[in-house]
C-alpha positions in Angstrom: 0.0 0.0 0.0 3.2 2.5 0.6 4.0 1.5 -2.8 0.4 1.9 -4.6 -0.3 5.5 -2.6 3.3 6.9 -4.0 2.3 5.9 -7.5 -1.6 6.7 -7.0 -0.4 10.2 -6.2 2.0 10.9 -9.0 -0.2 8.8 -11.7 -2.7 11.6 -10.6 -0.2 14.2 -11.0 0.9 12.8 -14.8 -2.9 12.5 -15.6 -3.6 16.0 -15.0 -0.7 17.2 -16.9 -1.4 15.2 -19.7 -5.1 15.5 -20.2 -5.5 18.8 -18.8 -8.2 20.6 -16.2 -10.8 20.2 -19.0 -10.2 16.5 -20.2 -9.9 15.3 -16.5 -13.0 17.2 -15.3 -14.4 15.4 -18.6 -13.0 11.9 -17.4 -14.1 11.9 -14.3 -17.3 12.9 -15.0 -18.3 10.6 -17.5 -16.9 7.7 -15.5 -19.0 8.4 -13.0 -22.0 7.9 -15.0 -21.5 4.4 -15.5 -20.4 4.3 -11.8 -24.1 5.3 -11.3 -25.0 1.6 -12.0 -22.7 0.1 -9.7 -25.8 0.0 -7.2 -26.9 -3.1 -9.1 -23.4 -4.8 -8.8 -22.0 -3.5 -5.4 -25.2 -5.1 -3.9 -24.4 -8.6 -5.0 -20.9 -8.0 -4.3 -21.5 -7.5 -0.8 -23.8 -10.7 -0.7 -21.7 -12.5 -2.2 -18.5 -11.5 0.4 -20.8 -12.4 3.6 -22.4 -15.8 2.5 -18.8 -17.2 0.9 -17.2 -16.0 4.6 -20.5 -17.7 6.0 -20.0 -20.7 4.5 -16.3 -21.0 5.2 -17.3 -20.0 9.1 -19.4 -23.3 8.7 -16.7 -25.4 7.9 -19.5 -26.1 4.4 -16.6 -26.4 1.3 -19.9 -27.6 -1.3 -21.7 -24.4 0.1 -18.8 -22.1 -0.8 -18.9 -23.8 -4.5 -22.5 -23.3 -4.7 -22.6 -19.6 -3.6 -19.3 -18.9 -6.5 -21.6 -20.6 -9.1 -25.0 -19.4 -7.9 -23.0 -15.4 -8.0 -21.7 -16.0 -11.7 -25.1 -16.7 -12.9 -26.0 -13.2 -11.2 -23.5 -11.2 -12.4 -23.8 -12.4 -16.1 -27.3 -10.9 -15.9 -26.1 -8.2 -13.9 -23.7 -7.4 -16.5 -26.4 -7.4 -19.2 -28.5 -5.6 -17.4 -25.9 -2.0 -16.8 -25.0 -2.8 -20.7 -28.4 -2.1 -21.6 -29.5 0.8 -18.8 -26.1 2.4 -20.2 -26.9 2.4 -23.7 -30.0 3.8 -23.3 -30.5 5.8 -20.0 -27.2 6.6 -19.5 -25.8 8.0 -23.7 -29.1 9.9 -23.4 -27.9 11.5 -20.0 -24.8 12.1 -20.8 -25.4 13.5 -24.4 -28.5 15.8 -23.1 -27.9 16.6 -19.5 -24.6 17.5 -19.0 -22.1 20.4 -19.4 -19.6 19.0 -21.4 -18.1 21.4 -24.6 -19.3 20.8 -28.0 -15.8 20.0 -29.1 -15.2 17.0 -27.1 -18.9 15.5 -26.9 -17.2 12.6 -29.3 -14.2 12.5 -27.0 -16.6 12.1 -24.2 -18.9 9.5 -26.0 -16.1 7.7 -26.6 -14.5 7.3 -23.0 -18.4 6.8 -22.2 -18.1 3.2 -24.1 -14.5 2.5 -22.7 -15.8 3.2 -19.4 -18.8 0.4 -20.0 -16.5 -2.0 -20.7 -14.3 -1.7 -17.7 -16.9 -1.5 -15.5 -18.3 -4.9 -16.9 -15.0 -6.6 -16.4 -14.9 -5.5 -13.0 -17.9 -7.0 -12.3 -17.4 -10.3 -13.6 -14.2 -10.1 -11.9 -15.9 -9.8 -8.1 -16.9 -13.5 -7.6 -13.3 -13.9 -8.0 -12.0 -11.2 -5.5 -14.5 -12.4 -2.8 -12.8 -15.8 -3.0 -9.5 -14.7 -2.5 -10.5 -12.6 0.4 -12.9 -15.4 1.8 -9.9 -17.8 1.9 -7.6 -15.0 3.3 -4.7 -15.2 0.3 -3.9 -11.2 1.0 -0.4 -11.7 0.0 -1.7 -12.7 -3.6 -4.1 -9.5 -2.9 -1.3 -7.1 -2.2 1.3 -8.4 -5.0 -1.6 -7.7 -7.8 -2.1 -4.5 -6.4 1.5 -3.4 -6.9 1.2 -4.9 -10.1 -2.2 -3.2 -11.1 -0.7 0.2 -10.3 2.5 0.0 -12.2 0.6 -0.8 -14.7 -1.3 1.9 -14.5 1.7 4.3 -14.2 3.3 2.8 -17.6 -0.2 4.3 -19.4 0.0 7.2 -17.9 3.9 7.7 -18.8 3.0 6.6 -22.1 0.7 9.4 -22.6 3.4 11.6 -23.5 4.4 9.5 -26.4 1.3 9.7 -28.7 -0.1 12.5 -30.0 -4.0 10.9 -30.5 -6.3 12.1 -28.3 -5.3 11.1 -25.0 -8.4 11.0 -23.2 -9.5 8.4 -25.6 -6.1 6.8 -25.2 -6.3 6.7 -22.0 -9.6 5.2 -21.5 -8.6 2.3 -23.8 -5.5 1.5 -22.2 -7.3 1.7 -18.9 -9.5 -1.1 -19.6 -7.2 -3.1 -21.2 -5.4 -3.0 -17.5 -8.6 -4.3 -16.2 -8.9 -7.2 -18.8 -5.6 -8.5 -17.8 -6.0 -8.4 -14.0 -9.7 -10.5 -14.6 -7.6 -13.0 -16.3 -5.2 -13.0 -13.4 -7.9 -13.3 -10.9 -9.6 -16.2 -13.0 -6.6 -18.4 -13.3 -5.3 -17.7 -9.6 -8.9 -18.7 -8.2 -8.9 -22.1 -10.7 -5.5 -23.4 -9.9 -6.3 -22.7 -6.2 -9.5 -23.6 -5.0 -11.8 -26.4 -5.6 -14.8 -23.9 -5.0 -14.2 -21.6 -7.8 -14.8 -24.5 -10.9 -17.6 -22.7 -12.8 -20.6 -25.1 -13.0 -24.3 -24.2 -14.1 -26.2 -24.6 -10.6 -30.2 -24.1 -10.3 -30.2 -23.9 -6.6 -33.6 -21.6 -5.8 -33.2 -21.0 -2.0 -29.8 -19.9 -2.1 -30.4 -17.5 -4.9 -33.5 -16.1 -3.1 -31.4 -16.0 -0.2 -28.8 -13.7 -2.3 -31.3 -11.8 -4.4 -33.1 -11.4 -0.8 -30.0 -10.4 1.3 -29.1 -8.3 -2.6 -31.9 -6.4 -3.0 -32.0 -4.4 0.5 -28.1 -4.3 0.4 -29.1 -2.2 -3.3 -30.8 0.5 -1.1 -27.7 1.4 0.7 -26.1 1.1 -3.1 -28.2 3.4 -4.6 -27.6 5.9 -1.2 -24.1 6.0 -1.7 -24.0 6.3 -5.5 -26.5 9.3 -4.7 -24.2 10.5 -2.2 -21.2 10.4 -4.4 -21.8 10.7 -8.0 -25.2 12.7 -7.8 -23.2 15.3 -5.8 -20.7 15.7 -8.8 -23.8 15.9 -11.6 -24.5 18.4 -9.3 -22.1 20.6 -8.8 -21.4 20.3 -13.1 -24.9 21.3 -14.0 -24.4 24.6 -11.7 -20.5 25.3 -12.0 -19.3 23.3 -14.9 -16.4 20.7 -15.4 -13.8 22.7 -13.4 -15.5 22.2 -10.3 -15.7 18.2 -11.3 -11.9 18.5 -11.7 -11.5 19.7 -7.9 -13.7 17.0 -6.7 -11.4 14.5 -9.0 -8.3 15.5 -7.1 -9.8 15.4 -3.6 -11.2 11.8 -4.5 -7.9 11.1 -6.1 -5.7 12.5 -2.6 -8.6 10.4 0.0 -8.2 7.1 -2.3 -4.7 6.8 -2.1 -5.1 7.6 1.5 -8.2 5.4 2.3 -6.9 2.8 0.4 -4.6 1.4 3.7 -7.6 1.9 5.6 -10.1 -0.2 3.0 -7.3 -3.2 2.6 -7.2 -3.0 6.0 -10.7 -3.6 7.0 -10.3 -6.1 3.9 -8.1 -8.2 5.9 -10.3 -8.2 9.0 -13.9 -9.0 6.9 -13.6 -13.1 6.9 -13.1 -13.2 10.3 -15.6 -10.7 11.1 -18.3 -12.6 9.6 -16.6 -16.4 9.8 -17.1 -15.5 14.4 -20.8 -14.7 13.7 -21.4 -17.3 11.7 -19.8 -19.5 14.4 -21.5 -18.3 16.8 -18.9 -16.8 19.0 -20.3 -12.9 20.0 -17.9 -11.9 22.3 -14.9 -12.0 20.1 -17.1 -10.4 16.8 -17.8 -7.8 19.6 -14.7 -7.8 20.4 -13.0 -7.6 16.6 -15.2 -5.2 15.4 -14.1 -2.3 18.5 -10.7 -3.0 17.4 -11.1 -2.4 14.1 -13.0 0.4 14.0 -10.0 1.7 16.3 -7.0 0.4 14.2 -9.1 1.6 11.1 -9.7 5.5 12.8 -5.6 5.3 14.0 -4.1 4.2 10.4 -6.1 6.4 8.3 -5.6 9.4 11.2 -1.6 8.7 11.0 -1.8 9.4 7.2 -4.5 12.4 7.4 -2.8 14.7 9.5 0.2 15.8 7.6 -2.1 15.8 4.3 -4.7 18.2 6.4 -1.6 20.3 7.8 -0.1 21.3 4.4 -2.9 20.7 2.3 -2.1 23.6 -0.6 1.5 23.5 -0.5 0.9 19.4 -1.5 -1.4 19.6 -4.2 0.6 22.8 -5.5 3.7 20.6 -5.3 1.5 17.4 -6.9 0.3 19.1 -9.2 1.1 21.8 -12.0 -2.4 23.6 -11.8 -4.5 23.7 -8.8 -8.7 23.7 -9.5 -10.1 26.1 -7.8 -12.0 24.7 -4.3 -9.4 21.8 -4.4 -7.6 22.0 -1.2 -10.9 22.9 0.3 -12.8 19.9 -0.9 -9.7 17.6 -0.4 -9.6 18.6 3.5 -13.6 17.9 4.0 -13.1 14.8 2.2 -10.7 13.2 4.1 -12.3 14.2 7.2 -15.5 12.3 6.1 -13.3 9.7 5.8 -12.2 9.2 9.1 -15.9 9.3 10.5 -16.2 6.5 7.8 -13.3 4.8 9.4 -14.8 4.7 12.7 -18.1 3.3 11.3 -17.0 0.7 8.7 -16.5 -2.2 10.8 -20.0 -2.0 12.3 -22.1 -2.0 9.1 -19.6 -4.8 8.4 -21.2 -6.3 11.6 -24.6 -5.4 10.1 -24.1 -7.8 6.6 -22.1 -10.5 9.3 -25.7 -10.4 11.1 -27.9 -10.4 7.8 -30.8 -8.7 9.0 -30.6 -5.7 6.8 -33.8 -4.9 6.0 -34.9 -1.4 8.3 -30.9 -0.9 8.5 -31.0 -0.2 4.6 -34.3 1.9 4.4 -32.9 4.1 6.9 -29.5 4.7 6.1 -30.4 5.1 2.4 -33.1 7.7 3.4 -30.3 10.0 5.3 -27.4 9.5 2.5 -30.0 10.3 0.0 -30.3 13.6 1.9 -27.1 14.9 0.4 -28.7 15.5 -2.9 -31.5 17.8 -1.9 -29.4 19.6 0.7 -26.5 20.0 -2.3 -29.2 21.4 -4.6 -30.3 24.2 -1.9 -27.0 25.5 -1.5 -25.8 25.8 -4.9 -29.3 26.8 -5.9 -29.1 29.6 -3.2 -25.6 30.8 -4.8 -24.0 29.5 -1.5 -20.1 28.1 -1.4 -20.1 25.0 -2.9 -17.5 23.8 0.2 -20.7 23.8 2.1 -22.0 20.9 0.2 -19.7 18.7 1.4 -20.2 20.3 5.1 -23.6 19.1 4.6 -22.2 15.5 3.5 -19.5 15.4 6.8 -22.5 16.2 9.1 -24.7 13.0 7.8 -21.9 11.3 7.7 -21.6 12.1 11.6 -25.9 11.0 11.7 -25.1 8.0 10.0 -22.2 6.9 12.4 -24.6 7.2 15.3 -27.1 5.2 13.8 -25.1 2.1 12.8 -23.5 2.3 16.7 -27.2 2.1 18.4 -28.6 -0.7 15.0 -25.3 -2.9 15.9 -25.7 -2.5 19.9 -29.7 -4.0 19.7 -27.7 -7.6 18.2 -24.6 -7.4 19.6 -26.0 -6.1 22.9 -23.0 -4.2 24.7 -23.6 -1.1 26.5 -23.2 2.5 25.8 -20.4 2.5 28.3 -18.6 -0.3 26.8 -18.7 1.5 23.7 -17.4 4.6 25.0 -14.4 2.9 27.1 -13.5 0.4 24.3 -13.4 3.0 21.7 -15.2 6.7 21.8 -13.3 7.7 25.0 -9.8 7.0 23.8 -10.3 8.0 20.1 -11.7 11.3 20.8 -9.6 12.2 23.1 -6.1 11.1 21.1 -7.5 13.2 18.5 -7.9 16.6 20.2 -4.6 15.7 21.6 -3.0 15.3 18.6 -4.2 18.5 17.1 -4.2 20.9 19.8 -0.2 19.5 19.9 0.7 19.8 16.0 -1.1 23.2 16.1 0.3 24.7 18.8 3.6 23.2 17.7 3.3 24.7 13.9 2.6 28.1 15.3 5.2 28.2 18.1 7.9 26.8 15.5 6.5 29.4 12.6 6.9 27.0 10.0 7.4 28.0 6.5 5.8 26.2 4.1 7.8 27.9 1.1 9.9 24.6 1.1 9.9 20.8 0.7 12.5 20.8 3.4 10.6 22.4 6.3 6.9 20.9 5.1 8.5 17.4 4.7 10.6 17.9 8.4 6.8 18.8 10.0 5.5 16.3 8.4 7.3 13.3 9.8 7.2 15.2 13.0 3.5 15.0 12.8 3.4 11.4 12.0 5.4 10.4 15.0 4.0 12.7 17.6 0.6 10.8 16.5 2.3 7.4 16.5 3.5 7.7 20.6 0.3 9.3 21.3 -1.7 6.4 19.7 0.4 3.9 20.7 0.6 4.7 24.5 -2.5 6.9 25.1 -4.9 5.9 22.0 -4.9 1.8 22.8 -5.0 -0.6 25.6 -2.4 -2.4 27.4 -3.5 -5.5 25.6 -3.6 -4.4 22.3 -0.1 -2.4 22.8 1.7 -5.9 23.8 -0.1 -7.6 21.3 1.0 -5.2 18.8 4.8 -5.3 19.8 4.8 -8.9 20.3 3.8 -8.9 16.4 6.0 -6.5 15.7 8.9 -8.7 17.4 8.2 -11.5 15.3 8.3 -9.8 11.9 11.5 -8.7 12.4 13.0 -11.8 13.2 
């Protein structure tokens, strides 16, 4: 992951540069068209993750086999299904709706289809993923990665080279990336495990059990689609592709950062569901604090020297700066960490499987970002304050999934608050009331690399001691060293 965020970063850098403010505003905005579908796949994806860790949980290998086989029927259909809603709903959107200049609508039409296709692969590619998750393989997980993103960086250094459009090029050569980790997946899965042997299966309770389990888990699908994509369309129909370019970058900056924090929780999903399944509560309970912790911690460690110098990196990063970018980058990342803290519990929630008034209700308040993003750019207010509006339900919905969780897993508020509330609070105004206080008495000059870079790893360890001996318990810190202790040797 140190490796993927350095690339991630300068990839993003490159891409910019190459395509310009424009073309990447474009890119991004037409991707996230086709990303408006994803509510159909990411809810089978995230049925498909809970009953193959079931299964496994059960010690049930022809169970596994049958949910893999059961999941590749789905997603064939699925994958029909977005092909046809694209080609239709979606050209019409994109070639009616949005603010895109006349002199790249081909261009964009163009990507459009490239984008289809990559977004297809990647579904058909998720049955294969959730296997090697659900049998715990993360070193074959981590060594694609590195892979996948060098890859990446050799299209984006070959942009340079070619003088054809290179938003088109770069599209192409994009999915051609994502065909060639598929086929990766596929042949890793079929030389490995027994329970990923396609087979056509007609088994009607399981797939009503997934469609079932599927079709709420689209709710909260659609939600975060709305959340994430609708607030993009928009912010384009009211301020135009320059504003879509800002919101690129801060997505691009939180990715690279969340992405520790996402593998991380990755790592910790099996087991979260295989104790559930097994029936052992007090060490789900257990797991689940601890994650959400570790999760806050990791991605906190990473945040603070990002929210610290925010414009002198992405001036540094980047050759031109969007206007609102730093702005939106900062109230991103602080979104983040709220979704840090609550990740492992709606993890819990799919681990249980009763999802039904969960869904309704958390759908209902993301949903609320669209509205409340309207109002404030319809009232010619700062469009920062849209994603204000976004870090405050963010704050509603972190609540929620504490008091839906506690009803099933049935520890106390106070247990909540001294396994994981008290200390993580207060580490964090510790943490910034010290950085801040140091910055101002130190005067720091963030005219150079030198001095920013210096703070920086300043930062990073201050956070580190204070996590380490203020921010965990005595348990988890000799737990963590006796780890440590065994690595190295």
């Amino acid at each position: 992951m140190i490796l993927t965020l350095g690339v991630s970063l300068y990839t993003s850098r490159v891409v910019l540069s190459s395509l310009g403010i424009e073309d990447f505003g474009i890119y991004n905005l037409v991707g996230g068209i086709v990303v408006l579908f994803s509510f159909i796949s990411g809810s089978m994806t995230s049925a498909t993750q809970r009953f193959l860790n079931f299964e496994l949980g059960n010690k049930n290998i022809e169970g596994v086999r049958n949910v893999f086989c059961i999941s590749i029927n789905v997603y064939v259909l699925i994958a029909i299904g977005i092909v046809l809603l694209a080609e239709t709903l979606g050209l019409w959107f994109l070639n009616t709706k949005l603010n895109i200049p006349l002199n790249r609508m081909s261009s964009a039409n163009i990507v459009y289809q490239f984008s289809i296709l990559t977004f297809i692969i990647s579904i058909l590619k998720v049955p294969y993923n959730a296997s090697i998750v659900a049998y715990e393989k993360m070193e074959f997980y981590a060594w694609t990665s590195i892979v996948e993103v060098i890859l990446k960086l050799l299209i984006v250094l070959s942009l340079v080279f070619f003088y054809f459009d290179k938003l088109i090029l770069y599209s192409g050569l994009t999915f051609s990336v994502a065909v060639i980790m598929f086929v990766v997946y596929q042949k890793y899965c079929r030389q490995n495990f027994v329970t990923c042997h396609y087979k056509y299966l007609e088994d009607r309770t399981l797939l009503k059990k997934l469609l079932n389990f599927s079709g709420w888990s689209m709710f909260g699908s659609v939600a975060v689609i709305g959340s994430n994509q609708g607030i993009a369309m928009v912010l384009n129909v009211f301020l135009g592709v320059t504003i879509n370019a800002a919101m690129g970058i801060a997505n691009q900056v939180n990715t690279a950062l969340n992405a520790f924090v996402s593998n991380f929780r990755v790592a910790f999903s099996p087991q979260i569901v295989k104790t559930y399944a097994a029936g052992n509560i007090d060490a789900h309970k257990k797991l689940i604090f601890q994650t959400s912790k570790f999760s806050y911690y990791l991605l906190l460690l990473l945040a603070v020297p990002v929210l610290l110098h925010t414009k002198f990196i992405l001036n540094i990063w980047l050759t031109t700066v969007p206007p609102y970018a730093v702005v939106f980058t900062q109230l991103t990342i602080l979104l983040s960490l709220i979704e840090a803290l609550s990740g492992p519990f709606w993890m819990s929630v799919g681990a249980i499987g009763n999802i039904k008034f969960y869904q309704i209700i958390v759908s209902g308040i993301l949903l609320l970002n669209l509205p409340l993003a309207y109002l404030v750019l319809f009232n010619d207010f700062s469009p920062q304050l849209v994603l204000v509006g976004k870090l405050v339900i963010g704050i509603i919905l972190f609540v929620f999934r504490l008091l839906y969780v506690k009803q099933f897993l049935e520890f106390t508020i106070d247990e909540l608050i001294s396994n994981l509330l008290k200390q993580v609070v207060f580490v964090t105004i510790l943490i910034i009331s010290t950085l801040f206080t140091l910055r101002d008495h130190l005067m720091i000059n963030e005219s150079t690399l030198l001095n920013v870079s210096s703070f920086s790893f300043i930062s990073i360890l201050i956070s580190f001691v204070y996590i380490v001996f203020i921010g965990i318990s005595k348990m988890e810190r000799k737990s963590i060293l006796e780890l440590l202790k065994t690595k190295f040797r």
